[in-house]
C-alpha positions in Angstrom: 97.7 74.6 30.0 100.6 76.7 31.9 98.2 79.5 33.0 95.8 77.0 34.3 98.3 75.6 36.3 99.3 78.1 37.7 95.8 79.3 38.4 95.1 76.2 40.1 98.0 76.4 42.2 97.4 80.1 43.1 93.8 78.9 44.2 95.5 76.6 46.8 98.1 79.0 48.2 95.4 81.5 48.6 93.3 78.7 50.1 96.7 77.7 52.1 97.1 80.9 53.2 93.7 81.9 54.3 92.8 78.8 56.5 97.3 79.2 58.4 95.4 82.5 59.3 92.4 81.4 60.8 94.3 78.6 62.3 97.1 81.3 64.2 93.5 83.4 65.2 91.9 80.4 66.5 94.8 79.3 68.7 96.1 82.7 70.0 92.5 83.9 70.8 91.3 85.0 74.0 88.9 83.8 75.8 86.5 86.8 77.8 88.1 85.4 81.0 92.2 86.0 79.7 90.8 89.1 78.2 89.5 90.8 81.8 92.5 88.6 83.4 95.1 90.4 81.1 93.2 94.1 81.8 93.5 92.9 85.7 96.9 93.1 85.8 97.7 95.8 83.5 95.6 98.3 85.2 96.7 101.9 86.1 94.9 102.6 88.4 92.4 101.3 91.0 88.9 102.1 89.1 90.0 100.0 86.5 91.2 97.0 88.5 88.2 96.6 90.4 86.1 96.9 87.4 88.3 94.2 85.7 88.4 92.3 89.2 84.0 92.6 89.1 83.8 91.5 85.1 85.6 88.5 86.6 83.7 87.2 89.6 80.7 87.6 87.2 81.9 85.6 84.7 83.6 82.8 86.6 80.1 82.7 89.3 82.1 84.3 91.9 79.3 86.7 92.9 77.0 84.3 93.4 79.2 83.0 96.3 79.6 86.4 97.6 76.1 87.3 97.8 75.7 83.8 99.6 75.9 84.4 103.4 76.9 80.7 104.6 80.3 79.9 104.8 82.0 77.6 107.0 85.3 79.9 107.6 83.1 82.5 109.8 80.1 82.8 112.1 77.8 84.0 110.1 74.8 83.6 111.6 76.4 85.7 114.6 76.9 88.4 112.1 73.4 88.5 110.7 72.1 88.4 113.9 74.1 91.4 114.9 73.4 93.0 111.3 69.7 92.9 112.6 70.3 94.4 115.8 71.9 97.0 114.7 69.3 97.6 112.3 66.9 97.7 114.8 68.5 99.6 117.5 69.1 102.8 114.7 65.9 102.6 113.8 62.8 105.4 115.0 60.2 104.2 117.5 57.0 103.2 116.0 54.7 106.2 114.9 57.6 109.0 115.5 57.1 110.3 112.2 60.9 110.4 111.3 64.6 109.5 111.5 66.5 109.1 114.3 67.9 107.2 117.4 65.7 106.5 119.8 67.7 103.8 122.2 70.9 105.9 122.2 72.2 103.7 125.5 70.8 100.5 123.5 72.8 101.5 120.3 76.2 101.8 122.9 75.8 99.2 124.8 75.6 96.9 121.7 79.0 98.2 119.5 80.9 98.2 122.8 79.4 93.9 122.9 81.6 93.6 119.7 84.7 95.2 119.6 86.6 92.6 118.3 88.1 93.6 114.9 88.1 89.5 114.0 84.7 89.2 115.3 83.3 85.6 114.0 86.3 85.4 112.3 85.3 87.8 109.2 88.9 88.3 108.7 90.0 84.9 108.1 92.2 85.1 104.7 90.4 82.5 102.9 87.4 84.8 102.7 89.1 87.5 100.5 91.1 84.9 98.1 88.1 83.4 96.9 86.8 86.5 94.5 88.9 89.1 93.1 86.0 92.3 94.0 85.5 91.3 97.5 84.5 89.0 100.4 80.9 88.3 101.4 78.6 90.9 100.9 77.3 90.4 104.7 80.4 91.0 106.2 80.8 94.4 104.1 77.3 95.2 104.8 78.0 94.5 108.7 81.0 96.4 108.9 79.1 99.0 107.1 76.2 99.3 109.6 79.1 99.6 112.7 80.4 102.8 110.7 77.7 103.9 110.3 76.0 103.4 113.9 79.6 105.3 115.8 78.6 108.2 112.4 75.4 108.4 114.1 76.5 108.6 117.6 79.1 111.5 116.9 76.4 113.7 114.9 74.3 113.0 117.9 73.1 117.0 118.9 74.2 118.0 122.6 71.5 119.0 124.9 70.3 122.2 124.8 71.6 123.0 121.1 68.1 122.9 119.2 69.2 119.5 117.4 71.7 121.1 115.7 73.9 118.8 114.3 78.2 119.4 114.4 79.6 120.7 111.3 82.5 119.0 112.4 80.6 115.1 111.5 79.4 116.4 107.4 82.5 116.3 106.0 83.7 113.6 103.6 84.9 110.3 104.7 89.2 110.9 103.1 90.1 114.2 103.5 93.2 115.0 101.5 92.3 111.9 98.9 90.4 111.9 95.8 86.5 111.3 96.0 86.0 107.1 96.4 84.7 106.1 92.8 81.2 105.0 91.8 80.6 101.6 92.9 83.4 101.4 95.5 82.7 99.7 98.8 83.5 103.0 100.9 82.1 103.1 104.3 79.2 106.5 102.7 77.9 107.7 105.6 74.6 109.8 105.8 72.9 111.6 108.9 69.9 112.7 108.7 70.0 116.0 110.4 65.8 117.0 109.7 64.6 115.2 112.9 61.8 113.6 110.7 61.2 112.0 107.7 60.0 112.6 104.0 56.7 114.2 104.6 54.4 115.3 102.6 53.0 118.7 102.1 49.4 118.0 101.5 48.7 115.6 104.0 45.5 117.2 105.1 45.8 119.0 109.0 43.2 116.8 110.6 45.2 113.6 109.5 48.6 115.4 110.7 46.2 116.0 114.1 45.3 112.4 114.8 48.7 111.5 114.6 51.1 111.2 117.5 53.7 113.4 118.6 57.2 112.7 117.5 59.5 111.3 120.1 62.1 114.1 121.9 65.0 113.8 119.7 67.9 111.7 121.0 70.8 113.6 122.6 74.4 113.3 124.1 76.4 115.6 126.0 80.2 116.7 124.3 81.5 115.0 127.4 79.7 112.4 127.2 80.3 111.8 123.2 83.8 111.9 124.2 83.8 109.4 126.8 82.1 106.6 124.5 84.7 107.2 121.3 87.7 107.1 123.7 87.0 104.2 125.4 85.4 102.4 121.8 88.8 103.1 120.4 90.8 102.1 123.2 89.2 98.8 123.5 89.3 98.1 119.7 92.8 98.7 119.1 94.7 100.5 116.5 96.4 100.0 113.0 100.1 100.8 112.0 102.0 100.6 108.7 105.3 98.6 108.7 107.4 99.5 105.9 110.3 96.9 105.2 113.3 96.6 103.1 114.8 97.2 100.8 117.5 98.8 98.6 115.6 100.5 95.5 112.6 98.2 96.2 112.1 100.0 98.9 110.9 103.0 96.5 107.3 100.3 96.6 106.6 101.8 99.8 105.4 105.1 98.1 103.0 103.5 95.9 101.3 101.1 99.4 100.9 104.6 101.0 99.7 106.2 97.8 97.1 103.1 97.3 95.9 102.9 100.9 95.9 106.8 101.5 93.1 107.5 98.0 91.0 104.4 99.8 90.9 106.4 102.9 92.9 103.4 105.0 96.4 104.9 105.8 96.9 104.2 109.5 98.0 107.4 111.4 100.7 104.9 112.9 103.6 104.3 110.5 106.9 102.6 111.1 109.9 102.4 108.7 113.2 99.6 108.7 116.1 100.5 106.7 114.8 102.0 103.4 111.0 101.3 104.7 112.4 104.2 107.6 113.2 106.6 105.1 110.0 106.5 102.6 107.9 106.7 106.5 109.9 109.9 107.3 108.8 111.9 104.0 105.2 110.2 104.4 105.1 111.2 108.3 106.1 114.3 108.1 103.9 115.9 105.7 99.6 117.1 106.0 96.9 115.5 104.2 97.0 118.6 101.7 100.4 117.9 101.2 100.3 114.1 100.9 98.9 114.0 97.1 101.9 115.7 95.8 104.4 113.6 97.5 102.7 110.5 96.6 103.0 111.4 92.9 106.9 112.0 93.3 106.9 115.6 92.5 107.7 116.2 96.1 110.7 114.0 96.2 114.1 115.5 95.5 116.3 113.1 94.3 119.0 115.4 93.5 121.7 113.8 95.9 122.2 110.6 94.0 122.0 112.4 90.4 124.4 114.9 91.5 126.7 111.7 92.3 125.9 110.0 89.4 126.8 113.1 87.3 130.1 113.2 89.6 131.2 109.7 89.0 129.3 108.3 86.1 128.2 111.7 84.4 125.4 112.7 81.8 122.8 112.8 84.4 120.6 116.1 85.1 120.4 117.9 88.3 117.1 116.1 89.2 117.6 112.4 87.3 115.7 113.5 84.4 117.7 111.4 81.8 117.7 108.2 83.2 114.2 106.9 82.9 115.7 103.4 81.0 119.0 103.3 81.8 121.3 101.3 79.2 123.4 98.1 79.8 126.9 100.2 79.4 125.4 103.0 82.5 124.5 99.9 84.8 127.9 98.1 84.1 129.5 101.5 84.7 127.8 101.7 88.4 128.6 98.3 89.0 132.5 99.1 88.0 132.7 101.9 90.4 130.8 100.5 93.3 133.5 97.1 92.6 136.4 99.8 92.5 135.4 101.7 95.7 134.7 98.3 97.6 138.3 97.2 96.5 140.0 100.7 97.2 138.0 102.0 100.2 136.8 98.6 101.9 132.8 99.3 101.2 130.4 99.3 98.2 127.3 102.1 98.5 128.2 105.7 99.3 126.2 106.5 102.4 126.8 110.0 101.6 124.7 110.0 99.3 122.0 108.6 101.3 122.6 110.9 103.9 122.0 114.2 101.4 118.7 112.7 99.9 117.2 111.7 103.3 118.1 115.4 104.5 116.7 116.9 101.2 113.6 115.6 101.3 113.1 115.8 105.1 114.9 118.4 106.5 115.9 119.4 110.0 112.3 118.1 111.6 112.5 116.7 114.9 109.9 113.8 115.6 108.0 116.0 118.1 108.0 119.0 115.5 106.7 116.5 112.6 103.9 114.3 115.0 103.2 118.5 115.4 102.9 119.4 111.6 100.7 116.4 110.7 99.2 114.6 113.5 100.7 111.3 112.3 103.3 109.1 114.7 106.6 108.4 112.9 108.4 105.6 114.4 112.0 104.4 113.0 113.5 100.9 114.7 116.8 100.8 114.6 119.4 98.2 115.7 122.1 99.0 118.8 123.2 95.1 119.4 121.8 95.2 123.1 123.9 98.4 123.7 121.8 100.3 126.9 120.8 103.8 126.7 119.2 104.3 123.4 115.5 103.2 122.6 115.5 100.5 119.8 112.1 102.2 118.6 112.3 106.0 117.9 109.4 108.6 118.2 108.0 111.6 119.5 107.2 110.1 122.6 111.2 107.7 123.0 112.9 110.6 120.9 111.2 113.6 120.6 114.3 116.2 120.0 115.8 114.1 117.5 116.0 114.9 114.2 114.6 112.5 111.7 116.8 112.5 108.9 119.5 111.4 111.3 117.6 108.3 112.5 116.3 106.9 109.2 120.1 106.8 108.5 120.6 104.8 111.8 118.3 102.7 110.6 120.0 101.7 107.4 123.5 101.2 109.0 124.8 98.1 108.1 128.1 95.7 107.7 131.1 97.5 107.2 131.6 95.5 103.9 128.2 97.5 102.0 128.6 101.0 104.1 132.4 100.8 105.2 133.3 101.7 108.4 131.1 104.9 109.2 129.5 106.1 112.4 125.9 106.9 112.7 125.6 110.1 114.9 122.4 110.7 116.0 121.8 114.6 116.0 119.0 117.1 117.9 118.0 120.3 119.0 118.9 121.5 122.5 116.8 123.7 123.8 117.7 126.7 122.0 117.2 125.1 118.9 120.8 124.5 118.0 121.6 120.8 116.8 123.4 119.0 118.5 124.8 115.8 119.0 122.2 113.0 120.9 124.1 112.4 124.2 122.8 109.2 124.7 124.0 107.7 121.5 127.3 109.0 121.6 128.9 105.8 121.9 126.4 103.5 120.5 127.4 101.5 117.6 124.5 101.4 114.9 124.1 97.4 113.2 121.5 96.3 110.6 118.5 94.8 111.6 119.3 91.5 110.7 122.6 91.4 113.3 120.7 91.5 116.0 117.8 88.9 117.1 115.4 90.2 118.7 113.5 88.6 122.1 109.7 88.7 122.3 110.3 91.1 125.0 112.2 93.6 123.2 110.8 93.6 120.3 110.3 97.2 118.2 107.5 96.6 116.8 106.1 95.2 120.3 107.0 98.1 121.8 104.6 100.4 119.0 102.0 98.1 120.8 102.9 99.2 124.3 102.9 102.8 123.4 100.1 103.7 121.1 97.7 100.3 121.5 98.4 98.9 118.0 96.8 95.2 118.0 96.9 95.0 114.0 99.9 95.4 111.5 99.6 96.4 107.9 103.3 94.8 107.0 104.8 96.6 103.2 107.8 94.0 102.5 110.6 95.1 99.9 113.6 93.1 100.6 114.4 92.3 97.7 116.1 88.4 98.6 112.6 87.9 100.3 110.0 88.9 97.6 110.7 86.0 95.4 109.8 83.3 98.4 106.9 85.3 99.7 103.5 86.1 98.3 100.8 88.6 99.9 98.5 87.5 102.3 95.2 88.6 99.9 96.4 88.0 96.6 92.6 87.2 95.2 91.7 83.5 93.4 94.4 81.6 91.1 92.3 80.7 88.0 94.7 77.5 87.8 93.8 76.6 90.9 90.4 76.8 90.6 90.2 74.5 87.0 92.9 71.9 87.6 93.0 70.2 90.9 95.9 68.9 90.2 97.6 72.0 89.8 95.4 73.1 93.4 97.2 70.0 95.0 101.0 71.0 93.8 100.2 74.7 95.1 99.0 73.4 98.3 102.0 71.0 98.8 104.4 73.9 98.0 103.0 76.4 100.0 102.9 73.5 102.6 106.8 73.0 102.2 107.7 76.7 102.4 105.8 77.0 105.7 107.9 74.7 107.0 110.9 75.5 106.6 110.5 79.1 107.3 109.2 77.7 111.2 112.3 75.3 111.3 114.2 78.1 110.3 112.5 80.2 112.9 113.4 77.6 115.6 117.1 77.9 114.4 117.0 81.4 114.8 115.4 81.1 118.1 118.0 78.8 119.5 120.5 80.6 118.1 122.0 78.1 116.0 121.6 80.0 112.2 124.9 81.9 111.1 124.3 85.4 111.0 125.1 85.9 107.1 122.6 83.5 106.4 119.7 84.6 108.9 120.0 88.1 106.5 118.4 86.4 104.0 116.3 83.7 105.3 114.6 85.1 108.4 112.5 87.6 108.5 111.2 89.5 111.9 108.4 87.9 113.9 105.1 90.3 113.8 103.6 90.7 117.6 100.5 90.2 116.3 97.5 89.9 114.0 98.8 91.4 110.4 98.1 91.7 106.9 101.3 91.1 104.7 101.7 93.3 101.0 104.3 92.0 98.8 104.8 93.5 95.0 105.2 91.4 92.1 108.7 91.9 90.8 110.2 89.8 87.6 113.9 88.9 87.0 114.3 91.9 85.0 113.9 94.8 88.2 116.8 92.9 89.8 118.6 94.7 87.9 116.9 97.8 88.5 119.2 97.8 91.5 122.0 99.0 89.9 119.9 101.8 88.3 120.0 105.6 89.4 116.7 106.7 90.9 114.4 108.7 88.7 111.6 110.1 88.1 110.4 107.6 86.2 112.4 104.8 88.4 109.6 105.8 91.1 106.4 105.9 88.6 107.5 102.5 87.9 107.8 101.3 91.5 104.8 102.9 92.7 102.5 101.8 90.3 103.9 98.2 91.2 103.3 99.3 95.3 99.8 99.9 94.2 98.9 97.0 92.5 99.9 95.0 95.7 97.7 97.0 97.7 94.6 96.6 95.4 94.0 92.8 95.8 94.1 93.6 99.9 91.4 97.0 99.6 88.1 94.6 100.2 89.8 92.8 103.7 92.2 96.5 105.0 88.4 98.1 104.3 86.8 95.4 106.9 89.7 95.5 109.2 90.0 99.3 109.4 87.0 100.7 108.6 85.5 100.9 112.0 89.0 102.4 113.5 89.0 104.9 111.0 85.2 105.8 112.2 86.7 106.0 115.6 89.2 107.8 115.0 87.6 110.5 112.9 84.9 110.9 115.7 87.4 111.1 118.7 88.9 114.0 117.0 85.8 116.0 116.5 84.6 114.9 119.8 87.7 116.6 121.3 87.3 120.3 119.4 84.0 119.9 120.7 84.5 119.6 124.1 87.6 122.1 123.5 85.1 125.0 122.1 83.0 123.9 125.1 85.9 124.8 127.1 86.6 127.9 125.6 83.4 129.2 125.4 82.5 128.4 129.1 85.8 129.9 130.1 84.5 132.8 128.3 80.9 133.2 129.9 82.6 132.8 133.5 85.0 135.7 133.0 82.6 137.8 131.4 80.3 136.9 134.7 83.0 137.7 136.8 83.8 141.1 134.9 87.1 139.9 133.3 87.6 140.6 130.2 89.0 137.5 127.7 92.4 137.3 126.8 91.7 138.8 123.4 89.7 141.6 124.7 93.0 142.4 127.0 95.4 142.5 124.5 92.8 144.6 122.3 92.7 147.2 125.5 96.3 146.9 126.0 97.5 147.5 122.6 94.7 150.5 122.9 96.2 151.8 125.9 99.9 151.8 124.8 
C-alpha cells in the first residue's frame, strides 16, 4: 500500500514538474519579432543590424510601405517625375546601337533644376522612423539615378581622346573603407566605357549593313567637366561633422566617424567642442589609409592618463592594458584623489594630463600642415568671452600656423573649479619652424563653451558656413547631462508605438512637453535671463541650419564610467555604442549626402585632369619653343656638373 503511494505521488510531481516547465517556456518565449528585436540591438557590426533591421520590416509589413511610393510627408509625384527624366535623358537615341549620353546639355541642365538637397521634402524625419532598413524605395532609387547621372558626366571622354574614358572615375565609391556589403544601399556606380551595347557576334553582315550608324559619342572638355562640378557643388552645399561633448563620452565620437567613414559618408568638414575638438584633431589629421587603424584604437596612445593613474592610483600598465573593468575600490580611489586635489589645489581634473594625451596622439601639426597631410578641414571653436583678436573658430584658413594640440586644449578650458586656475596658451610655428607663442592670444582668457552665449551673428558654427559653404550639419552629441533628455533625430519605429495607441499618445505628449520647454528655455537664454550654472546643463547651442542629430544610448551604469581610466577596452566599448547611433541614421545621411559625395569625388578628378592638361600643354609649348622641361634641365645640369 506504501509503495503505491508513493508511486502515485511521484506520478504527480513528475506531472507537477513537467507542465511548471512548459508553463516558464511558454511565458518567457519569444516571439520571431523580440527575437530579430533583441539581435537589433545586440549587433556588432553593421551587416548584421541591417539584416536584423530587414527581417523586421518584413515581418511587421514595413516593406510593403516602403515599396509604396505615395506618401503624404513628400512630393512624390515630383520625384517620379524627375526619376523618369532622368531616366530618359541618360538614355541612347533610338537605333544607336549602344550605351551612352546623347543629350549631354539636357542631362546638365536638368541636375542643376534640382539642387536642393531637401528636394520635395525627401528628408523630412518621419520618412526614416517609419522602417528600421530604410525610407521609400523611390527616394533611394532617385537619389541613386542623380549619382549616377554627375558618375556619368565625369567619365564623360574629352574631345579628341578616342573615347577613352579617365582612370581617375573607375575606382571604388570609399576609398580607405571596407567594400559596402551585399545588399547595402551604396550609391554602385557603373560606366559603360564600350561606346555600344551587348552585341552579338553572329548577327549576319547584311543585317549589321541595314542598320544605322551609331551616334558620335558624347563628349566634354576637362575645362568644361570642371566648370559644371564646381558650380553643381557650390550651389548644393556641403556637409560637416559636429562633434559635441563630453568628458569620457566623448570617446562615442570615434565610433560616429568609424560608422560613417566604412558607409563612405564622413564629411571632409569636421568640427570638434571640448572633447568632440580633440577626437576631430586625431580624425583630421590623418589619410584615408591611415583612418582604419585609428578608428579601431590601435592608433591611439593613451599612455598619458595610465602613466597618471600608475603615478597616483598605481597598478596600471604603460598603455591602460589592465583596466578593461575597473573595480568599485579603483573608481572610489579616483574619486578620493580628484576630492583631495579639489580641496588642496582648488580644481578637480588634471589638465596635464589632457594636455600629454592630446600632444601624444597629435603631435606638433599645424592646421595648414594637417588640411596638407589629408585634405580634410579641421576646425576647433573655442570660447574667448567676446575678447577681440582671436577667431572663435580655428582652421587652416583663421589659424593656419597654429598648432593643433594646443587649440583642442583651448577648447576644453573650463571653470576654474574642474581645471583650476590655468592658462591656455595658444602655441605656433614662426616662420622658421620654431614654436612659438600665438601673439594674438597672449592675453586672451580661454572660457567653456557654455559661459559664453553666442549671437546668431557670431556664431562658430555659422561661421564654418561662411567659409567653406556648409548648408547641412551632421551633429555627434556626448554631453553626458544632455544624452539622457535627448534622443536621435532617426532612431527607426518604436514597436510600442506602433501596437498600443495609447502608449503612441503618452510618447507624443512627452515628446510634446520636452519641446517646450527646451524653446522657453531657449527664450531665457536669449534674453539673457538663465543663470549661467544652470544654462551648462540645460541649453544646448543653436544649429545654423538644416541638421541631422546622433545621440548614443547610454544606461545608468556608464555614468560611472566617468570615473574610469581610459582603455583599450574603455574605447571598444564606446565606439561600438558610437556606431550603433549612427546605424539607425545610414538610410537618410545616404540620401542627404550621397550626391555631395558624387560631387565631390568628381571635382577632384576633374581638377588632376585639367592639372595634367596643364602640364602636358606646358610641355608641348616648351618643346615647340626649343626649351627643354624642367626635368630635362636638371637632368642636363646634373650631367653638366
Amino acid at each position: 500500500m506504501g509503495s503505491m503511494l508513493f508511486a502515485v505521488w511521484r506520478i504527480i510531481v513528475e506531472v507537477f514538474v513537467f507542465w511548471r516547465k512548459k508553463f516558464l517556456q511558454w511565458y518567457h518565449r519569444r516571439t520571431p519579432v523580440e527575437e530579430w528585436l533583441a539581435l537589433l540591438r545586440r549587433a556588432s557590426a553593421y551587416e548584421d543590424w541591417e539584416d536584423a533591421a530587414l527581417q523586421l520590416d518584413s515581418l511587421l509589413g514595413l516593406d510593403a510601405w516602403r515599396h509604396s511610393p505615395a506618401s503624404r510627408y513628400y512630393d512624390w509625384r515630383l520625384i517620379a517625375s524627375r526619376l523618369d527624366a532622368l531616366a530618359a535623358a541618360r538614355s541612347p537615341a533610338e537605333g544607336g546601337g549602344g550605351g551612352g549620353i546623347t543629350d549631354v546639355s539636357g542631362l546638365v541642365n536638368l541636375l542643376r533644376s534640382g539642387l536642393v538637397r531637401n528636394l520635395g521634402n525627401i528628408t523630412a524625419p518621419r520618412l526614416y522612423n517609419r522602417s528600421f532598413a530604410g525610407t521609400k524605395l523611390l527616394i533611394e532609387e532617385y537619389i541613386t539615378a542623380v549619382a549616377e547621372a554627375i558618375e556619368d558626366i565625369a567619365a564623360l571622354p574629352a574631345p579628341g581622346s578616342g573615347g577613352v574614358v579617365p582612370a581617375y572615375y573607375n575606382t571604388g565609391r570609399t576609398s580607405g573603407a571596407e567594400p559596402a556589403p551585399a545588399g547595402q544601399q551604396h550609391v554602385h556606380f557603373g560606366v559603360n566605357t564600350n561606346g555600344g551595347g551587348d552585341n552579338s557576334s553572329a548577327t549576319s553582315t547584311s543585317s549589321e549593313s541595314k542598320r544605322p550608324p551609331p551616334p558620335h559619342p558624347a563628349t566634354m572638355s576637362n575645362q568644361a567637366k570642371l566648370d559644371f562640378v564646381h558650380d553643381t557643388r557650390q550651389a548644393f552645399g556641403r556637409s560637416t561633422l559636429v562633434l559635441q561633448g563630453g568628458a569620457i563620452f566623448g570617446l562615442v565620437h570615434l565610433g560616429v566617424v568609424k560608422a560613417l567613414f566604412l558607409r563612405g559618408l564622413l564629411p571632409r568638414i569636421i568640427t570638434g567642442t571640448a572633447t568632440g575638438a580633440l577626437i576631430a584633431a586625431l580624425v583630421a589629421i590623418h589619410t584615408e589609409e591611415e583612418l582604419p587603424r585609428v578608428l579601431k584604437g590601435d592608433g591611439i596612445d593613451l599612455s598619458a592618463f595610465a602613466g597618471r593613474a600608475g603615478v597616483e592610483g598605481g597598478g596600471v600598465g604603460a598603455r591602460g592594458e589592465k583596466a578593461g573593468g575597473e573595480s568599485l575600490g579603483t573608481r572610489l580611489r579616483t574619486l578620493a584623489r580628484r576630492v583631495r586635489r579639489f580641496t588642496r589645489e582648488g580644481y578637480f581634473l588634471d589638465v596635464k594630463v589632457l594636455e600629454e594625451c592630446v600632444r601624444a596622439n597629435v603631435g606638433d601639426l599645424t592646421f595648414e600642415e594637417a588640411y596638407t597631410r589629408s585634405k580634410r578641414v579641421l576646425n576647433i571653436t573655442v570660447a574667448t568671452a567676446g575678447q577681440g583678436g582671436v577667431p572663435t573658430l580655428l582652421n587652416y584658413l583663421t589659424a593656419p600656423n597654429v598648432l593643433i594640440w594646443t587649440a583642442a586644449v583651448a577648447s576644453n578650458a573650463s571653470t576654474p573649479s574642474l581645471y583650476g586656475h590655468r592658462e591656455t596658451t595658444l602655441l605656433c610655428k614662426d616662420a622658421n619652424g620654431s614654436i612659438v607663442p600665438w601673439a594674438p592670444a597672449n592675453t586672451i582668457d580661454f572660457r567653456h563653451w557654455t559661459h559664453v552665449s553666442y549671437s546668431d551673428k557670431d556664431s562658430p558654427l555659422l561661421r564654418i558656413a561662411e567659409l567653406f559653404n556648409v548648408n547641412h550639419f551632421i551633429v555627434s552629441q556626448a554631453r553626458p547631462y544632455l544624452i539622457p533628455f535627448l534622443q536621435s533625430d532617426m532612431h527607426g519605429p518604436s514597436l510600442l508605438e506602433t501596437r498600443n495607441k495609447t502608449t503612441a499618445a503618452t510618447a507624443f505628449l512627452v515628446r510634446m512637453v520636452g519641446l517646450e520647454i527646451r524653446h522657453r528655455l531657449r527664450q531665457l537664454d536669449t534674453l539673457q535671463l538663465l543663470p549661467v550654472g544652470i544654462r551648462r546643463f540645460l541649453v544646448d547651442e543653436v544649429v545654423p541650419g538644416p541638421s541631422v542629430t546622433l545621440v548614443p544610448e547610454v544606461t545608468a551604469g556608464d555614468f560611472i564610467r566617468l570615473l574610469e581610466t581610459p582603455t583599450r577596452e574603455t574605447l571598444d566599448y564606446w565606439i561600438l555604442r558610437g556606431e550603433r547611433s549612427v546605424w539607425p541614421a545610414v538610410a537618410a545621411l545616404r540620401i542627404r549626402c550621397a550626391v555631395e559625395t558624387e560631387l565631390d569625388r568628381a571635382y577632384q578628378g576633374a581638377r588632376r585632369l585639367k592639372a595634367g592638361g596643364l602640364r602636358r600643354r606646358r610641355s608641348s609649348t616648351a618643346m615647340a619653343l626649343g626649351v627643354p622641361d624642367r626635368e630635362g634641365r636638371e637632368r642636363a645640369n646634373s650631367v653638366g656638373a
